[in-house]
Structures are given as C-alpha cells and as structure tokens.
C-alpha positions as semicolon CSV with decimal commas, in nm:
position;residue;x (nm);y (nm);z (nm)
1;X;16,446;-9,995;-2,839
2;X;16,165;-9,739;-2,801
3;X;16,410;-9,426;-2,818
4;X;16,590;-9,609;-3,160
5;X;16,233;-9,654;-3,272
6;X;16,118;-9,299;-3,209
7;X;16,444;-9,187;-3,358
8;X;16,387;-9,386;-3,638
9;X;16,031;-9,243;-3,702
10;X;16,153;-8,882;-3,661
11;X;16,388;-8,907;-3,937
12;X;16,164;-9,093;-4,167
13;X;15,876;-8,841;-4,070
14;X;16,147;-8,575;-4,168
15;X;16,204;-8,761;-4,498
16;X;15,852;-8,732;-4,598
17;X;15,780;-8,406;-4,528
18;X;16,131;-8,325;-4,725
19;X;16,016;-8,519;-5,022
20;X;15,678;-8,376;-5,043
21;X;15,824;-7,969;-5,009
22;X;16,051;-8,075;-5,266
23;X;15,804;-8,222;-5,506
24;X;15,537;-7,941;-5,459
25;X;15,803;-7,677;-5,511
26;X;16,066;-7,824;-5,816
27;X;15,682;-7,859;-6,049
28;X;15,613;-7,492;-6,107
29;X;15,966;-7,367;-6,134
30;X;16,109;-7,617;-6,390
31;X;15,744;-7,538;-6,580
32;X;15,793;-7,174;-6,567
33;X;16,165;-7,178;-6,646
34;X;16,166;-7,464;-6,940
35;X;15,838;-7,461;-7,078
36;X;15,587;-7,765;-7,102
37;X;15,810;-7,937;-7,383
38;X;16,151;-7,934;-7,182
39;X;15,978;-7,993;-6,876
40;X;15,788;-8,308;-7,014
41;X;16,117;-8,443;-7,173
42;X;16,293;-8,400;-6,827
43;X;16,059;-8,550;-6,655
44;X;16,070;-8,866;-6,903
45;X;16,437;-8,879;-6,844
46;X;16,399;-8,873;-6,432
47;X;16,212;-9,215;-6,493
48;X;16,495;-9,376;-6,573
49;X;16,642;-9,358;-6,206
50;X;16,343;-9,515;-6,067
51;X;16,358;-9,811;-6,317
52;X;16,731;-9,877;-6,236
53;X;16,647;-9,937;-5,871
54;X;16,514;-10,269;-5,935
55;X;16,838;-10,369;-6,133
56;X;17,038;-10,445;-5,820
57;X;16,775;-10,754;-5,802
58;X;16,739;-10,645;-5,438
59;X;17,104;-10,809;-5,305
60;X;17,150;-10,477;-5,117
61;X;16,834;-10,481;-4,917
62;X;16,854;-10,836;-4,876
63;X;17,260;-10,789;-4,808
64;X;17,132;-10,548;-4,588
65;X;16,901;-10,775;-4,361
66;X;17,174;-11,066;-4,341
67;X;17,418;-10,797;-4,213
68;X;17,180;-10,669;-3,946
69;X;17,135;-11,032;-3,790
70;X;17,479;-11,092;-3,786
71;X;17,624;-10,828;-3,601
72;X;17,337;-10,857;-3,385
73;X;17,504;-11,216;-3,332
74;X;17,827;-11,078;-3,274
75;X;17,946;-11,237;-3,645
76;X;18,170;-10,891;-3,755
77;X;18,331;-11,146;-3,970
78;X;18,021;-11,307;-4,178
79;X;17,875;-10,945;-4,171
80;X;18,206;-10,839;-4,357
81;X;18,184;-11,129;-4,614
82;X;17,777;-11,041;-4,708
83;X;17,872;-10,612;-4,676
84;X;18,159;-10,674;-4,966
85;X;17,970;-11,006;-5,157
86;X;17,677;-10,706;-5,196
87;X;17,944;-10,468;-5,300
88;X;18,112;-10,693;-5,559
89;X;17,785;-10,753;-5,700
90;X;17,656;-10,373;-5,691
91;X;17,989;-10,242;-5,861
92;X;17,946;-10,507;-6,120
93;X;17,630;-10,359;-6,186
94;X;17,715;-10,011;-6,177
95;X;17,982;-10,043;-6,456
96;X;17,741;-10,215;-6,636
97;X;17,471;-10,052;-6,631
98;X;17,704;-9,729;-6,674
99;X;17,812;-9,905;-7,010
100;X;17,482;-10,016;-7,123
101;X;17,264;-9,654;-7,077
102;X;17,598;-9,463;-7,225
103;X;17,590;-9,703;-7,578
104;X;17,244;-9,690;-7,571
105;X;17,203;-9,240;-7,561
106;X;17,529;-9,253;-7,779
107;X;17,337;-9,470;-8,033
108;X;16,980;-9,373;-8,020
109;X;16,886;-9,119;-8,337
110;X;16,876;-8,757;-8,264
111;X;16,540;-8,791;-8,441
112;X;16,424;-9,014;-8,173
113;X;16,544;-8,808;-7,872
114;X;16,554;-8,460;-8,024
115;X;16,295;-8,192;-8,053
116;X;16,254;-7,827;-8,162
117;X;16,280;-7,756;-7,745
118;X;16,550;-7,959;-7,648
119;X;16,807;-8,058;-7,839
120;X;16,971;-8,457;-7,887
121;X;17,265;-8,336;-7,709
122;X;17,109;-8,209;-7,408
123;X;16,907;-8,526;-7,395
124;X;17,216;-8,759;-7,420
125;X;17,378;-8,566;-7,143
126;X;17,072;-8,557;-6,933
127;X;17,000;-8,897;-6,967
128;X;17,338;-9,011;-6,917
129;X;17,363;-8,809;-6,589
130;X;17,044;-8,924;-6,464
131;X;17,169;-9,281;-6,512
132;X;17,496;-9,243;-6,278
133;X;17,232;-9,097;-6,058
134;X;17,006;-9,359;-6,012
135;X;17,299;-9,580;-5,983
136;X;17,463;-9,436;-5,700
137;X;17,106;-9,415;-5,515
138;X;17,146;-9,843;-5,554
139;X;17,507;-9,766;-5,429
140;X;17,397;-9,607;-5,121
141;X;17,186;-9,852;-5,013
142;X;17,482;-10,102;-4,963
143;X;17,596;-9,888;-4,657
144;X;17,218;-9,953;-4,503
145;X;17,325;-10,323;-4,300
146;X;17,609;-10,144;-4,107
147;X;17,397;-9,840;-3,964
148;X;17,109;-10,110;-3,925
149;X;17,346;-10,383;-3,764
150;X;17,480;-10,110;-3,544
151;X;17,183;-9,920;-3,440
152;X;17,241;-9,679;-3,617
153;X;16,888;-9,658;-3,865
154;X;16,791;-9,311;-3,774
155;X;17,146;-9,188;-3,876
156;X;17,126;-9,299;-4,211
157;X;16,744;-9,198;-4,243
158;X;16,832;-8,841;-4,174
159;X;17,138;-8,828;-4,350
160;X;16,942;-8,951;-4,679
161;X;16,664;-8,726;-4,630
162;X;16,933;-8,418;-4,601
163;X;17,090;-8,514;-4,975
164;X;16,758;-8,522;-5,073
165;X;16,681;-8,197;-4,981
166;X;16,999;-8,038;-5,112
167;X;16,958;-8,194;-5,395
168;X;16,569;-8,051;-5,452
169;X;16,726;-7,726;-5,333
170;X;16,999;-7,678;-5,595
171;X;16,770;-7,825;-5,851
172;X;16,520;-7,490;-5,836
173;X;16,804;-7,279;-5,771
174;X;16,980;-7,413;-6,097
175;X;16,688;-7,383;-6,278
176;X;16,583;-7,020;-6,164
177;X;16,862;-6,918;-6,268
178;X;16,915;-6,997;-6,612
179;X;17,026;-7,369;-6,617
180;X;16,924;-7,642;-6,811
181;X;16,871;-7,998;-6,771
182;X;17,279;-8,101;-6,797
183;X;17,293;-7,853;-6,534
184;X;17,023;-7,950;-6,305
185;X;17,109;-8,342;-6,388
186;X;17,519;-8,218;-6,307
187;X;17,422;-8,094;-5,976
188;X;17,179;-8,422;-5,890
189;X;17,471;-8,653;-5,973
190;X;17,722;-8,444;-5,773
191;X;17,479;-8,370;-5,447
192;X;17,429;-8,771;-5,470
193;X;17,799;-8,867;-5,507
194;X;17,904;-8,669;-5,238
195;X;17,620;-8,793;-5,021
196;X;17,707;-9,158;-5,076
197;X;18,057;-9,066;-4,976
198;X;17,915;-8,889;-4,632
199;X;17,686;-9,243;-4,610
200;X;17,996;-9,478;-4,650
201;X;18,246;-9,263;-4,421
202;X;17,978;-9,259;-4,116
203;X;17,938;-9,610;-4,180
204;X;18,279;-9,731;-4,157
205;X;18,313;-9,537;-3,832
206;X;18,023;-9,609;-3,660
207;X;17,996;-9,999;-3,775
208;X;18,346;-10,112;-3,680
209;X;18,523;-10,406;-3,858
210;X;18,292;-10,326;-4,181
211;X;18,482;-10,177;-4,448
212;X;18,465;-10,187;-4,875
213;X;18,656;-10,439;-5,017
214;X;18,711;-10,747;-5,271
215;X;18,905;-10,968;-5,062
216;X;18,572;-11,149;-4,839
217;X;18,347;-11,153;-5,112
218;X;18,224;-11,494;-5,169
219;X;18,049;-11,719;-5,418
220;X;17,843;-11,936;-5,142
221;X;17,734;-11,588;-4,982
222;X;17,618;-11,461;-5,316
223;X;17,419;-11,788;-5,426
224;X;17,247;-11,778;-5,034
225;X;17,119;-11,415;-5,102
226;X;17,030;-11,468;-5,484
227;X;16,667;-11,630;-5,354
228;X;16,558;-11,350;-5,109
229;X;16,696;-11,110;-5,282
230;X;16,444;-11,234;-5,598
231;X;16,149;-11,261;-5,357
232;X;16,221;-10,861;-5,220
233;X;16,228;-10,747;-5,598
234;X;15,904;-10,923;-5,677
235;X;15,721;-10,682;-5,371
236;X;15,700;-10,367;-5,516
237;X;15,703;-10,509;-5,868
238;X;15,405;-10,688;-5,752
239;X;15,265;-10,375;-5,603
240;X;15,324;-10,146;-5,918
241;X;15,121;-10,456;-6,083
242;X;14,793;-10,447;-5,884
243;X;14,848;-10,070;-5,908
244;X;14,872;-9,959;-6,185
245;X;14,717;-10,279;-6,388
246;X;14,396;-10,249;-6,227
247;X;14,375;-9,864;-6,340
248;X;14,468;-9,973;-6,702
249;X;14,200;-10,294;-6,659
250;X;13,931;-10,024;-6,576
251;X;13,995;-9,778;-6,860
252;X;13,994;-10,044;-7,108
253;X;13,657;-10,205;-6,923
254;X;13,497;-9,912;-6,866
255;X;13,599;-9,584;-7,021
256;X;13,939;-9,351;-6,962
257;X;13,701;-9,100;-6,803
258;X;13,625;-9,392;-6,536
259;X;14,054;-9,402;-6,471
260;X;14,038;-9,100;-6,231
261;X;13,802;-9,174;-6,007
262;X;13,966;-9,470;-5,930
263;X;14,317;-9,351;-5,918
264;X;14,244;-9,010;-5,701
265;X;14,075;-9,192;-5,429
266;X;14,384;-9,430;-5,402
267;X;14,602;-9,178;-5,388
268;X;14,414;-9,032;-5,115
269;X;14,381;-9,333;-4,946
270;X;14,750;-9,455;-4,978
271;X;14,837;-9,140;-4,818
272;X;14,765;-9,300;-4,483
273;X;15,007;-9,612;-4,581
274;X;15,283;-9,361;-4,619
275;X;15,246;-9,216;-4,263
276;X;15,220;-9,636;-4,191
277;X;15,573;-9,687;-4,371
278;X;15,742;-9,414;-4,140
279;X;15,698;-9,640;-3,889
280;X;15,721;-9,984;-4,013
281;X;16,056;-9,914;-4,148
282;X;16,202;-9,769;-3,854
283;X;16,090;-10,166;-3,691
284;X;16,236;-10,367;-3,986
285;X;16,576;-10,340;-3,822
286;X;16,464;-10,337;-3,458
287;X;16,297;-10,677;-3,607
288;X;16,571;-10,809;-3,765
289;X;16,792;-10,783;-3,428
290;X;16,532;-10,941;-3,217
291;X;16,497;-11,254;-3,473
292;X;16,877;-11,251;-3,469
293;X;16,841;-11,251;-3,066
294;X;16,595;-11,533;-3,082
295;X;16,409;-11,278;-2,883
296;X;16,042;-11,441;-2,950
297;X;15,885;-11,187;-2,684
298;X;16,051;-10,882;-2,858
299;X;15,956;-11,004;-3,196
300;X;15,563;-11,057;-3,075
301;X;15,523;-10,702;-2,990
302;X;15,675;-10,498;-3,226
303;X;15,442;-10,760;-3,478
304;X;15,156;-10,578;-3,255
305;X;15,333;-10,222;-3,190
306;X;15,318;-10,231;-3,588
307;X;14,939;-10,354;-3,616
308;X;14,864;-10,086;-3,310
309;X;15,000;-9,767;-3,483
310;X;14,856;-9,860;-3,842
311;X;14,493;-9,906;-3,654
312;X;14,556;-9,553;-3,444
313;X;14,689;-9,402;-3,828
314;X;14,421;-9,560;-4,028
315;X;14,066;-9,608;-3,870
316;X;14,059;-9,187;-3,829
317;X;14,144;-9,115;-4,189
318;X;13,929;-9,396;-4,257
319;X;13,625;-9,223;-4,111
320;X;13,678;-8,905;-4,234
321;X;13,672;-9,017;-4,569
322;X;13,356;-9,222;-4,501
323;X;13,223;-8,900;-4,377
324;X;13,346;-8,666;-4,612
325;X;13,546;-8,859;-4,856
326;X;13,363;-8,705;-5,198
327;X;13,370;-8,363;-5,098
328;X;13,693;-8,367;-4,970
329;X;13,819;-8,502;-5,372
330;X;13,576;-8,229;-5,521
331;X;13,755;-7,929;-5,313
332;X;14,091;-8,143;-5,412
333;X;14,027;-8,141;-5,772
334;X;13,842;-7,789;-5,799
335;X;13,494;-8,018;-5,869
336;X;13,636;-8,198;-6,154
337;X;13,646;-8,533;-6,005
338;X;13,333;-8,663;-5,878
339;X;13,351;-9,004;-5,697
340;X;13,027;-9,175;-5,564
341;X;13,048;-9,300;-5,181
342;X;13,070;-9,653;-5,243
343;X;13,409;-9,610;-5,436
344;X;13,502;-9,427;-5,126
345;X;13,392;-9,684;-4,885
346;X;13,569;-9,951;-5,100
347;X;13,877;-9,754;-5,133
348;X;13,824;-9,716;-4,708
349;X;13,819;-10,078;-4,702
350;X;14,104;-10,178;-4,917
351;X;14,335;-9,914;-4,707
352;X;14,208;-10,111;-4,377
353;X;14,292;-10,455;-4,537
354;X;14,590;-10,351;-4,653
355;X;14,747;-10,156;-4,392
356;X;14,652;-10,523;-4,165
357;X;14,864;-10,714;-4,351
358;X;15,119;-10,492;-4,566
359;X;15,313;-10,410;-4,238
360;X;15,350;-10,694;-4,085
361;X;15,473;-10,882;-4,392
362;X;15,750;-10,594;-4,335
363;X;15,839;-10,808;-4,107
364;X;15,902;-11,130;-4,282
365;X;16,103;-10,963;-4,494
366;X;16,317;-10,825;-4,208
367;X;16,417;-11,157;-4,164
368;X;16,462;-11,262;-4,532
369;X;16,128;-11,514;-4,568
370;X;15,962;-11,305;-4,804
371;X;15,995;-11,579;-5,008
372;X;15,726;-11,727;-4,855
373;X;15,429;-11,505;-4,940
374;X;15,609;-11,315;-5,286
375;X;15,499;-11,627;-5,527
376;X;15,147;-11,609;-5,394
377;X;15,141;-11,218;-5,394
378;X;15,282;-11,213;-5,791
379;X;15,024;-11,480;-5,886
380;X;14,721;-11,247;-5,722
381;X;14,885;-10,932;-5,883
382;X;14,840;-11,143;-6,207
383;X;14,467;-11,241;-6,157
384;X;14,390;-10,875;-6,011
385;X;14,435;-10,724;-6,334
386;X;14,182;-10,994;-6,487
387;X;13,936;-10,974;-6,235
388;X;13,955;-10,620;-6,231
389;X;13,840;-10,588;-6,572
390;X;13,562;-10,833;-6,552
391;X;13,414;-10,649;-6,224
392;X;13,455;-10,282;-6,407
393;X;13,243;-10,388;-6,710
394;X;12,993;-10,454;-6,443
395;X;13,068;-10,213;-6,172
396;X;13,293;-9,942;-6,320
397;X;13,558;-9,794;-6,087
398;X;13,407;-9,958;-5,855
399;X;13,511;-10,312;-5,970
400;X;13,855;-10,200;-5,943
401;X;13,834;-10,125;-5,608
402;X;13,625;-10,510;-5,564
403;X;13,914;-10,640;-5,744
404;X;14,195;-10,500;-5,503
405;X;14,012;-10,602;-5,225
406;X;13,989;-10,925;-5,304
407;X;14,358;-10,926;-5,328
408;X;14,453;-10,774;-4,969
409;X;14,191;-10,977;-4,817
410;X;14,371;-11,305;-4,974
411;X;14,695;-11,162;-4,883
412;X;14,594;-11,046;-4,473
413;X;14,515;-11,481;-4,506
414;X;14,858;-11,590;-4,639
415;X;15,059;-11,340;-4,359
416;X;14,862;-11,438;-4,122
417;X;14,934;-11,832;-4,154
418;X;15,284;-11,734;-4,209
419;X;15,333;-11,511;-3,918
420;X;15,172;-11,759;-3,690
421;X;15,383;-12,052;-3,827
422;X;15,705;-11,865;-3,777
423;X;15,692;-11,624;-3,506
424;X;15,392;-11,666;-3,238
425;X;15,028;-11,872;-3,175
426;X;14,762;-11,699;-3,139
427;X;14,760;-11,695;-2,808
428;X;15,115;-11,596;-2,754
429;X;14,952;-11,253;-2,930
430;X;14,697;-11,248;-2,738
431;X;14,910;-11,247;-2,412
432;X;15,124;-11,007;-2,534
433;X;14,881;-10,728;-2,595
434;X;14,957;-10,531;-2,266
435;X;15,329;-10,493;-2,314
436;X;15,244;-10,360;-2,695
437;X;14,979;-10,149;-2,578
438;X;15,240;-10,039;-2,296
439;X;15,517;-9,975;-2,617
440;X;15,288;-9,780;-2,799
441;X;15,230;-9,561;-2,526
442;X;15,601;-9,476;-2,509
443;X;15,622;-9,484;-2,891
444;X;15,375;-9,203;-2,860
445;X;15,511;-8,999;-2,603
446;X;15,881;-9,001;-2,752
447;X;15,739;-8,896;-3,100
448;X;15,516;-8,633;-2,908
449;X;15,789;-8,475;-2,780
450;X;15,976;-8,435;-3,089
C-alpha cells in the first residue's frame, strides 16, 4: 500500500509541477504572438472546457468509486455493468453536448463573437474545438475505476500528466510559429484524443474483464449512481461558491480595491492545499479498496496518514506566512498589494481549518457518502456569501476571511460526526496513532527517495 501510495504521490507531484511549467510558459508566448485582443478572446474560449466538466453530473467519478470497490470484491462482473452504465451515459452526453455547442457557434452573430482581431470564423472553429476538447477530458475520466480497481492509480496519473504536457508543448510551439487559435485548439483536441485512446488501451489490458460496451449497461445501475453522483458535483460547485462569492460579497461591501487583498492571500494560502491534494488523491483509491475489504484498521490510518501529512504540509507554510506573510505578497506583487497581518493570520487559519477537514471528507467520497455532508456544505456556501458581506462592511477583507472561517470550522464539525459514525470512535483513532505515525514514516522515505 505504501509503495502504490508513494507511486501515486510521485505522479501527482509530477502533474503539478507539469501544470504549473505549462501555465507560466503558454502566458507570454500566446501574448507576444496574438496580441492582448486574440489572447483575451482565446482565453474566453478555454473556459468553456472547464464548464463542461461538471456536465457529466459526476457519474464518472462516482462510476469510478463503485468500480474500485468491486473489483476489490472480486465482482469483475458488477464492475463491468457500472464501467459501461458510465459509458452509456458519458457518450450520450458527448453527442449532445457536441450538438448543442456546434448549433449554438453556428448560430451566434458574427457581431457577437467577431472583432477587428479575430475574426467570427476563427472563433466558431476555436470554440467548437475547444468543446470536443473538454469533452473528451470527461471521456477520459471513465477509464479512472479500472486503473483504480486494479491498482493501477499512479499509471493513469502519469499518463494524464504526460498529455498534458504535450499538449502545453505543441500549444507554444504552434503558436511561435505562426499558428492561430484553430491551430493551437486542432492540436489540443488531437494531443487529447489520442491520449484518451493511450488511457482506454492500458486500461483494458491492465484491468482484465473491463472492456467498452452497450450490452451490461443497466437502468438500476444508473438510477443507484444518479444520487452520489449529484452529491460529488455539488463539492467543487460548492467550493467555487464560497470562493469566489465571498470575493464578489467583499467588493460590493467594501470597495473593488478591497478584492485583492483578499484573493492574493488565498491564493497563497491554497497553495499549500494543492501540495495536500497530491496526496489525498493518491489515498482515495487505496480508501476505497480498504472500505471494499471491510478493512476498518486500514481505513483508520490512512484517515490519520491523511490528517498527518496535511499537519507536516501545512503548520510550516502556516508559520512562515505568520512570520513573513505581508512581505512575502509585497515582493510577490512588486509592492502593489499590501495586506495587513490579521488578513494573513485569518487566511493562516482558514488554510489550517480547512486542510483538517477538506481531506478527510476525501474520504467519504471514496466510498460514495458524500451525500452526507454535500447538502450541509451547499447550504453554508449559500450563507457564506451573506455573511461575508455583512462582516466586510464592518471588517473589510478581513470579514471575508471571518466569513470562510466560519464555514470550515462548521464543516471540520459535520466530517467529524460523520467520520466517527461511519468509520472509527474516537478511541479506535486514538489507538491507531502509532501504526499512522509508523506509515508516514515510510510514506516519507519512499517519496524521499524519488
């Protein structure tokens, strides 16, 4: 478990770092090369992607988790029947969706799309590719339950983090060269195709007895994923919520000039989450197999290896941002953003809370209860937005960050009482610290010595 875990972390770890190059790099090259305009309408049309991934109503990760704990059972069959239920319902989507965006560019005014930098037809074209493209992404993730179910996680990590950079890669090349956005958006949608091919052929040959296919799908599978597959699509919509909401409740509340300092120290302090993820999912499927196991020891630790390695990731960037944190965001920002201490400290606090409670409800979800907490969470997501305006007429910025805190500490509650009820007693935990302590040790050394 400990060398699938350490694999697992690698590859996300590689992911990240991938993602960032890519980021940092594609910005001043597509700048440079298309100008501001072009550039700014491109990077309008790369939204749409992003927005698409929620239209699968999350039936492929929750297709996903159902797979995992049956082949962990030994069920090839019932993993077969949820692997092409998920796939009926993903195709169905695709060719919709396909339909729906191609009508809609086809239809839209070339006034509306159109500029004196980038012509309607370019946009069309862009925007169509773009579509396919986020579509396929959603198409990829229906492979994720065999390499999961098989242990196999790291596999499909690395192989997703290699499309990605290929696909950042041609981008600038594309670009440097001449190209436009049909050109850049061609080579996005053709990197991606071929990657989801790569994805699916692995797949079938590492996860035996799991192949695409009409012939299993059922009805009764699709109406038992329909509910957690609703509760994992209300998570990150949640998130985006007490996000972005709370930066839009301050601006209104306070001023647009108070927006910044609220949303560069969470982006600073979110950084440390991401590091968190890397690890957290590299246990959801670890998690998912033990639950499947009715392994209750297994399950206990990696609930504390996860708690462990966010307190070892956290509490150091946590001080040096207590210690530092404004002067750190004035070299950031060249001295244009100047946040007080206490919106540091808050910001310090709500990255603690959240980082207590965020990972382990990772967890739940590994074993499709996220409907348990998901109502609560998009009710407080709700009344974070309200309260966060109140507290920023009073306290600025600084009532956003009140506001959010509120939230995680409400939220650490709710896991907790759920994580007890399904999964251990207190006491159980508390007996189990040694042999977490002991698997973060290992955790450690593995990861040191890649």
């Amino acid at each position: 478990m400990i060398r699938r875990l350490a694999k697992g972390v690698g590859a996300n770890a590689f992911g990240q770092i991938v993602n960032t190059a890519v980021q940092l790099a594609i910005v001043p090259i597509l700048a440079s090369q298309w100008g501001l305009e072009r550039y700014g309408t491109w990077l309008m049309i790369i939204t749409v992607p992003f927005y698409l991934l929620v239209s699968d109503l999350g039936f492929a990760k929750a297709g996903a988790v159902d797979m995992t704990m049956k082949m962990t059972r030994g069920d090839i069959k019932g993993a077969l029947v949820t692997f092409q239920t998920t796939f009926v319902f993903i195709a169905t989507m695709f060719v919709l969706l396909c339909t729906l965006i191609g009508l809609t560019s086809a239809l839209l005014p070339a006034s509306w799309i159109g500029s004196a930098a980038v012509s309607a037809h370019e946009v069309r074209w862009a925007l169509g590719l773009m579509s396919c493209y986020g579509v396929l992404i959603i198409s990829a993730t229906l492979f994720s339950g065999g390499y999961q179910g098989s242990g196999n996680y790291a596999v499909e990590a690395a192989i997703a983090a290699c499309v990605l950079l290929i696909e950042g890669v041609s981008a600038m090349v594309i670009a440097a060269s001449g190209g436009g956005m049909i050109a850049v958006a061609a080579s996005y949608l053709m990197w991606r195709a071929l990657g989801t091919l790569v994805r699916g052929i692995v797949m079938h040959r590492i996860a035996k007895g799991i192949h695409i296919g009409f012939r299993h799908a059922s009805m009764d599978c699709m109406r038992e994923l329909l509910r957690p597959a609703l509760a994992i699509m209300a998570v990150p919509m949640a998130q985006a919520f007490v996000l972005q909401g709370t930066a839009l409740a301050i601006g209104w509340a306070a001023s647009p000039a108070a927006v910044p300092l609220f949303t560069t120290t969470r982006t600073l302090t979110r950084f440390g989450m991401q590091i968190v993820g890397t690890v957290t999912n590299a246990t959801m499927p670890e998690f998912s197999m033990a639950s499947a196991a009715a392994n209750r020891p297994l399950q206990i630790r990696l609930i504390l290896l996860i708690l462990g390695t966010s307190a070892l990731i956290l509490l150091p960037i946590g001080v040096i941002l207590l210690v530092a944190g404004p002067e750190i965001i004035g070299l950031w920002t060249h001295d244009v953003v100047h946040v007080s201490w206490p919106m540091v400290a808050l910001m310090v606090a709500v990255m603690l809370a959240n980082g207590s409670w965020s990972p382990v409800s990772n967890m739940i979800v590994a074993v499709n209860k996220q409907r348990l907490f998901t109502p609560i969470f998009v009710v407080l997501a709700a009344f974070s937005a309200v309260l966060a305006y109140g507290l920023a007429l009073r306290f600025g910025a600084e009532g956003g960050a009140i506001a959010m805190l509120v939230v995680d500490l409400v939220m650490w509650v709710v896991i907790a009482r759920i994580v007890i009820r399904l999964f251990a007693t207190p006491r159980e935990f508390f007996e189990a610290i040694p042999d977490a302590l002991r698997d973060t040790g290992q955790l450690y050394r593995k990861l040191r010595r890649r």
